[in-house]
N, C-alpha and C positions, 0 to 999 in steps of 0.2 A: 685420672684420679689424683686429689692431693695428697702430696706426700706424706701427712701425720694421718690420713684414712688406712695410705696404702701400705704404711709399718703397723696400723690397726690388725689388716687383714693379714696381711702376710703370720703372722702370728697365733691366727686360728688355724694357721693350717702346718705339718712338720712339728719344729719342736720351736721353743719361742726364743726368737733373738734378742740380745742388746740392743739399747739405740745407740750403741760405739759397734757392735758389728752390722745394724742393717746403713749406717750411715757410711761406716767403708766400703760396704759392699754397692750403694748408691754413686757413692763415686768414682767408682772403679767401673760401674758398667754404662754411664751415664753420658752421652751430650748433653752441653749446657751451652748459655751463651755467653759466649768468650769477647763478646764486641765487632771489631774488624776482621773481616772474612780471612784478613791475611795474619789476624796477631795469634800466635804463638804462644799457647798457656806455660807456664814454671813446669818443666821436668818431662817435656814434650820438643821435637825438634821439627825442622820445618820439610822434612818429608812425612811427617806428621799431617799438616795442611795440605799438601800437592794432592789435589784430587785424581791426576793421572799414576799416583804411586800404588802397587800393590802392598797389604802388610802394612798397613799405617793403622796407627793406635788411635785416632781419632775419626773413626768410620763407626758405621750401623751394624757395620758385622761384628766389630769388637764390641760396641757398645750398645746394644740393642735399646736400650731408653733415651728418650727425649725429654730435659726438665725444660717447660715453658716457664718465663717469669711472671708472678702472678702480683700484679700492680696491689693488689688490696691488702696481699699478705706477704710480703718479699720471703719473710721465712719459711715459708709453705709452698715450692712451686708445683706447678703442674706436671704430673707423671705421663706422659704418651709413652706408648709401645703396642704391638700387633703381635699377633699369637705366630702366622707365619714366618715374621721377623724374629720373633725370639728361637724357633726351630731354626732358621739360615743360622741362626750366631751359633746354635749350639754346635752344628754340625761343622762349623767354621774354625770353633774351638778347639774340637775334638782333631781336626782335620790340622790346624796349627802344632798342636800338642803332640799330634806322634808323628812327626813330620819334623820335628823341632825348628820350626818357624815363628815360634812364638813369640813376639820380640818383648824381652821383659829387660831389667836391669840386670846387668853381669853381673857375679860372683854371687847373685842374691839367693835365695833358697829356690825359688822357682828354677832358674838356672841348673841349678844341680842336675833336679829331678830330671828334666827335659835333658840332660847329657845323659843321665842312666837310660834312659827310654831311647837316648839315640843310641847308644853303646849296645842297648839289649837286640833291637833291630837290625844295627851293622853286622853283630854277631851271625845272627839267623839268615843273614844276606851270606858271608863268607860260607858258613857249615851248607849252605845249599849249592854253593860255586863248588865248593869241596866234593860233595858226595856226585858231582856229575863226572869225572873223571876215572877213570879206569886204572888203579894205582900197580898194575902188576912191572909195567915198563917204567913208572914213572916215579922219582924222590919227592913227595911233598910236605909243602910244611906252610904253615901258616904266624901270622903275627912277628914277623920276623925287624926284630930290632934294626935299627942302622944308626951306628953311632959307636963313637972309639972304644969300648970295650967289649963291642958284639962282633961276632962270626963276619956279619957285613960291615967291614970299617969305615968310618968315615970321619973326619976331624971335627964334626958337631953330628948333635942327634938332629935328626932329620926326618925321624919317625920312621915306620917302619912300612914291610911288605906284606898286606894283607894275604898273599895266596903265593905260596915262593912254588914253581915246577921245574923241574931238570929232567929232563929227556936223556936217557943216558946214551940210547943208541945215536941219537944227530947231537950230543953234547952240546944242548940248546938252553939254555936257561929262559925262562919268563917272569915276567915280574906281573902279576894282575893285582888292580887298582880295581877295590870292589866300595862302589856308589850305590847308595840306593837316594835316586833321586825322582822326586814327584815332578810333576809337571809345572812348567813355569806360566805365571799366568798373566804376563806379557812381555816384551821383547826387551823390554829393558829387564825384566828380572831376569832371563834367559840369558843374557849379554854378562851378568853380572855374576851367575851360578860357573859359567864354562870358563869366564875368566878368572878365577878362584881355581876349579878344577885343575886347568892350564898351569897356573901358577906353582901346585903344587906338583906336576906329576915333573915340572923345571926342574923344584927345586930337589927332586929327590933321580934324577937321571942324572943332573948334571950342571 
């Protein structure tokens, strides 16, 4: 469809958009043609283009529309998209979004929301580590700081212990590192997740 048909239609149906919101939101979900298979649009990077990379912002899954250039009317291009393609994105989206995989710009408002969403899930990950334990032999405690003015000292914050246990009878302490990770969905993002992991359980052992 062309695109001043397809701002036509969309507006018969829901509540009626701007043409400053259906034009953002056009290009936010859109391929276009960017020229050389290999060039790199403004505010895009080049794991962007690598068609072997998972999580890139210039795919079908992020972007379920296709604008074709339409010779007769350059301002008017042609809309493609397919009804099962737009369910894969949604489900992509949805599957991005609580998974915080999202990759959007830092510190920006989307950012936020997606750290509350990972924060409320980490949460529901620990209170379920917690309630499998049998607390009559055991001291537990959770969130536990590390950092020079916490119980756990340390000469910088280092962040803390998600699930602290102390055994008192084998005077055993444990420290559990509670992850809630989804599936990696190929060996370089897998490579890439454990090494992060790795990095941090370093940086707070030692």
């Amino acid at each position: 469809m062309l695109i001043k048909d397809l701002f036509i239609e969309i507006n018969k149906h829901d509540h009626i958009y701007s043409k400053e919101e259906f034009n953002t939101a056009i290009a936010y979900l859109s391929l276009f043609n960017r020229g050389k298979v290999h060039s790199v649009p403004i505010g895009f990077d080049n794991i962007d283009i690598s068609p072997w990379r998972f999580n890139r912002r210039l795919s079908m899954l992020r972007k379920p529309l296709v604008l074709v250039d339409n010779p007769e009317d350059p301002d008017n291009p042609i809309v493609y998209w397919g009804f099962r393609q737009l369910l894969s994105s949604k489900m992509y989206w949805y599957d991005q979004c609580t998974t915080n995989r999202l990759r959007v710009s830092e510190e920006g408002p989307v950012q936020k929301v997606l750290g509350k969403l990972a924060q409320r899930n980490g949460k529901r990950l620990m209170e379920s580590v917690l309630n499998e334990f049998d607390t009559n032999d055991l001291i537990i405690d959770s969130e536990v700081q590390i950092n020079p003015k916490s119980d756990l000292k340390n000469d910088t914050d280092i962040g803390d212990v998600d699930v602290l246990v102390i055994d008192s009878s084998t005077k055993t302490i444990y420290s559990l590192e509670c992850k809630s990770m989804a599936p990696s969905r190929n060996i370089k993002e897998m490579i890439e997740r454990l090494t992060n992991y790795l990095a941090v359980i370093r940086r707070k052992v030692g």
